[in-house]
C-alpha positions as CSV (number, residue, x, y, z in Angstrom):
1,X,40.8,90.8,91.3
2,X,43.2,91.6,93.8
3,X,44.8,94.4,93.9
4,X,46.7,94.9,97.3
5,X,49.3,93.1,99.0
6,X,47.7,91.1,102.0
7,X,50.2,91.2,104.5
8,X,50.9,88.5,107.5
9,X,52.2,90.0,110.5
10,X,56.0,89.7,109.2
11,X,55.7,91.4,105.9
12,X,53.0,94.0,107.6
13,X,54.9,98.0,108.2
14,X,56.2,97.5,111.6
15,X,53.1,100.2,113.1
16,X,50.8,97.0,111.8
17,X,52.3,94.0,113.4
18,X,51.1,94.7,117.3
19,X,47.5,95.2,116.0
20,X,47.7,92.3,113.4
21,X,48.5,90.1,116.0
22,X,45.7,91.2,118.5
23,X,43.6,90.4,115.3
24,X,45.1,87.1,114.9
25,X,44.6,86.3,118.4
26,X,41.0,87.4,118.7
27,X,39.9,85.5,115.7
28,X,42.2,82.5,115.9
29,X,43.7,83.2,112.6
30,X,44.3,86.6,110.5
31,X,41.5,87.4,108.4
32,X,42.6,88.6,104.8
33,X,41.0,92.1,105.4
34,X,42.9,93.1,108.2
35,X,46.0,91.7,106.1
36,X,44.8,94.1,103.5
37,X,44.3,96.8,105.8
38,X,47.7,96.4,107.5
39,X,49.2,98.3,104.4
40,X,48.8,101.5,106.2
41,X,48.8,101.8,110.1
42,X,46.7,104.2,110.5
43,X,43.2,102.5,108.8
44,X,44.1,99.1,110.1
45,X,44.6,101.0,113.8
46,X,41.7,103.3,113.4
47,X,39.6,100.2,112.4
48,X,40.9,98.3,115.6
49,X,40.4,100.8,117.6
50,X,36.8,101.4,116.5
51,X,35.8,97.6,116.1
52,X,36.8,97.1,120.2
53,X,35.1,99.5,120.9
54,X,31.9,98.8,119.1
55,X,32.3,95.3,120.6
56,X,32.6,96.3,123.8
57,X,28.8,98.0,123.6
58,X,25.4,97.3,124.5
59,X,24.7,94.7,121.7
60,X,25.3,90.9,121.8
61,X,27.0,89.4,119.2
62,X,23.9,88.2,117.8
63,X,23.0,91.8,117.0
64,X,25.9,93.1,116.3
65,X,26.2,90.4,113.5
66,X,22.6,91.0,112.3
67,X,23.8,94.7,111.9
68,X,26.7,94.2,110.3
69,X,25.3,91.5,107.7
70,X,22.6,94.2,106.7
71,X,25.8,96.7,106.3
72,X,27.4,94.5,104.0
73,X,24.3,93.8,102.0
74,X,23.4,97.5,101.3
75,X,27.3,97.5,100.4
76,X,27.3,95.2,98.3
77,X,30.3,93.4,99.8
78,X,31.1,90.3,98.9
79,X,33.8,89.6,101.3
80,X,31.7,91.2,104.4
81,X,28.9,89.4,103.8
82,X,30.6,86.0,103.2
83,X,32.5,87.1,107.4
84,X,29.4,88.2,108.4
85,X,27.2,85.1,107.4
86,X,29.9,83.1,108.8
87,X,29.8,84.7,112.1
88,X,26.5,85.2,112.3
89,X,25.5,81.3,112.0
90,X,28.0,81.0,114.7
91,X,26.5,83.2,116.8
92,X,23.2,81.8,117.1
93,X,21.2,83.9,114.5
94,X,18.3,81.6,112.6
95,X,20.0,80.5,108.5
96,X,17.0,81.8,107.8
97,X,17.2,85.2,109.2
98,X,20.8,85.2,108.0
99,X,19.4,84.3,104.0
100,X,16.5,86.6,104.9
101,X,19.2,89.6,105.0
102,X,21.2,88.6,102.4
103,X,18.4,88.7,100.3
104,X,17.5,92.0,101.0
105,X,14.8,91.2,103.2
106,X,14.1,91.6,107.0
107,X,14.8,88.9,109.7
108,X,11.7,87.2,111.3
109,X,13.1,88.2,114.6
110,X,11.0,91.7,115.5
111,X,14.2,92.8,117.7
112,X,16.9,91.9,114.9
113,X,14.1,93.3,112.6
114,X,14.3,96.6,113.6
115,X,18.0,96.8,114.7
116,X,18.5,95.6,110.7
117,X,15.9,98.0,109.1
118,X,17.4,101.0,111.4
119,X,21.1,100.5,110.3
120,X,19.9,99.8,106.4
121,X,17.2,103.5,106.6
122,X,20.5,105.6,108.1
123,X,22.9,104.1,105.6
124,X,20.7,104.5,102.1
125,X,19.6,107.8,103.6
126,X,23.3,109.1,104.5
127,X,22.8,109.0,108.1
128,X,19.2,110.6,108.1
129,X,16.4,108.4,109.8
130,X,12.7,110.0,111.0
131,X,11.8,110.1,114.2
132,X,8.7,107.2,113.1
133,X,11.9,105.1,112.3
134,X,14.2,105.9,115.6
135,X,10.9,105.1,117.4
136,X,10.1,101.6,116.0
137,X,14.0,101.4,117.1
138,X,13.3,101.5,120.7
139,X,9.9,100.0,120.3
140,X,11.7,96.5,119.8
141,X,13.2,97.2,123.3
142,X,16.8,99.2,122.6
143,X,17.4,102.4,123.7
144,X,17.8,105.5,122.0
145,X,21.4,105.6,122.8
146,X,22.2,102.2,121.3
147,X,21.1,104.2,118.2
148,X,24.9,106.1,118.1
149,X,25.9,102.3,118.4
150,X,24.3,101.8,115.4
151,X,26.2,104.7,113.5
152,X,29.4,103.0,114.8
153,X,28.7,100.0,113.4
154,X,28.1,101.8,109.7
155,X,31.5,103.4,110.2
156,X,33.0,100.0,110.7
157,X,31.0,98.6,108.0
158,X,32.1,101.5,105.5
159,X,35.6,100.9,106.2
160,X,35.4,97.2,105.6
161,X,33.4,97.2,102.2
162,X,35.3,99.8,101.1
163,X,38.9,98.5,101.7
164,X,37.7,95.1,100.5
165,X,35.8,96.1,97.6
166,X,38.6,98.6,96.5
167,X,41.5,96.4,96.8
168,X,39.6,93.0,96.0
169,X,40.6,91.6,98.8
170,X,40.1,87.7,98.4
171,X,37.3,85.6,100.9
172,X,39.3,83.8,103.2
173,X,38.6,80.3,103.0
174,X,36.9,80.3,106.5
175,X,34.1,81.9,104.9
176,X,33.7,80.4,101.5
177,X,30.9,78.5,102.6
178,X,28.8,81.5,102.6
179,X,30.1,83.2,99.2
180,X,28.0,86.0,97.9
181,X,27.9,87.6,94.5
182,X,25.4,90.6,93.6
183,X,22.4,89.9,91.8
């Protein structure tokens, strides 16, 4: 049920509009979340700030779909995981690894395997991972680094489910193909 306004760029607060429609722009249309978020400036800004940033890293899009797909999974987020499916497919990842992940499951990838199983150990373990785990990591060929590119991505995750979850932000029809409810 929805609970929040979801805003377009004219009935956003005036601090939303400029990032709204660098939103708009990137995506080709405005995705209901970032309507959602536009309520207050400073989350959908903060959230801007940190998803450029995140894209602007050391993953292709590829991964960083992989990682954010396993986010929304261990969120249990319907409206993540229906973007998220969406973009992966688009993207290039296997429908198999993408239904491998939304089932809870690893990708048969190795390299999207352990970028998947990394971000899924640090988020059900509140950020704690063993150094066995960080190593099977860069094992796959990433570098320890990319790791903190990992925690990123759960903060932009976090922020996502949560705003959508919370204010039941409706899937945008761009992504109903790949609707998700918990099992």
């Amino acid at each position: 049920m929805q609970k929040f306004n979801v805003h377009t760029i004219e009935s956003a607060p005036e601090k939303s509009r400029q990032t709204l429609s660098g939103m708009q722009q990137k995506f080709g249309f405005l995705p209901n979340i970032m309507g959602t978020m536009a309520e207050n400036p400073v989350l959908l800004n903060g959230f801007a700030a940190s998803f450029g940033s995140f894209h602007g890293g050391g993953f292709d899009e590829a991964e960083k779909q992989i990682l954010l797909l396993t986010n929304a999974v261990a969120l249990k987020c319907p409206w993540t995981i229906a973007a998220h499916s969406t973009f992966a497919v688009e993207d290039g990842v296997p429908e198999s690894d993408v239904m491998a992940i939304r089932n809870g499951k690893l990708p048969k990838d190795a390299r999207y395997a352990a970028l998947s199983e990394i971000s899924k150990t640090l988020l059900e373990r509140k950020g704690n991972a063993t150094e066995v785990e960080i190593e099977k990591f860069t094992s796959a060929g990433y570098s320890k680094a990319q790791i903190f590119e990992v925690v990123l991505g759960l903060g932009i995750s976090m922020i996502t489910a949560t705003t959508t979850n919370m204010a039941g932000t409706p899937v945008d029809d761009r992504f109903k193909a790949h609707i998700w409810a918990a099992a």
